[in-house]
C-alpha positions in Angstrom: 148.7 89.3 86.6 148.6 87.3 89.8 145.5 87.4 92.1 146.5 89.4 95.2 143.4 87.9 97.2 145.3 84.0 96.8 148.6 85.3 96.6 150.3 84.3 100.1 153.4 86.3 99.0 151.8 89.0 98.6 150.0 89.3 102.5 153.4 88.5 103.6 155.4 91.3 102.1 152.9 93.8 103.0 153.2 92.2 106.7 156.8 92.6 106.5 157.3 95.8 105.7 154.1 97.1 107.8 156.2 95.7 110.3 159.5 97.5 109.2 157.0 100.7 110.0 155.9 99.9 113.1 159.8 99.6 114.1 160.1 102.9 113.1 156.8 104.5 114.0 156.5 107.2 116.6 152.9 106.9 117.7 150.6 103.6 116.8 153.5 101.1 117.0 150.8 98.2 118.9 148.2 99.1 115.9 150.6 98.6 113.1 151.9 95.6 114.4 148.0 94.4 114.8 147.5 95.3 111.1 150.8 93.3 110.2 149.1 90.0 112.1 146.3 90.5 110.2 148.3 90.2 106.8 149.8 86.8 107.8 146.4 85.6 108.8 145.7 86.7 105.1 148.7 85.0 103.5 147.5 81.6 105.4 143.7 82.0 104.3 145.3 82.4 100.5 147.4 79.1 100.8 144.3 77.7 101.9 144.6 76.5 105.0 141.3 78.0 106.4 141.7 75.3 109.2 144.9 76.6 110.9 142.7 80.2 111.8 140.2 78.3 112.6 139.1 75.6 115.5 136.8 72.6 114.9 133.1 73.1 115.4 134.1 77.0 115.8 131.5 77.8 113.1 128.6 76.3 111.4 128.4 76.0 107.5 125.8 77.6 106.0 125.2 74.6 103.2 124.5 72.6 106.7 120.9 71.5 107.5 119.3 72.9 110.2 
């Protein structure tokens, strides 16, 4: 059984087809579509490539002494 959490495939089917919903959605079209960004965001976090999402000095680790 495959991990869902670092399965990129995964995030992007359920992006594609939330947006397949959204096309067809009466009401909450803008949400869906939000919800379906939010899924690719996921599928890049689980190829790991954290430093795509996000910008340099953007955060502070929490390993790092203060």
């Amino acid at each position: 059984m495959t991990d869902f959490l670092t399965n990129a495939d995964h995030w992007r089917k359920r992006a594609e087809l939330t947006r397949a919903l959204a096309a067809t959605a009466a009401k909450d079209q803008g949400r869906l579509l939000k919800v379906a960004e939010e899924y690719d965001r996921l599928a890049v976090l689980a190829e790991g490539r954290r430093s795509a999402l996000v910008p340099n000095g953007s955060y502070v680790s929490a390993n790092r002494p203060e």
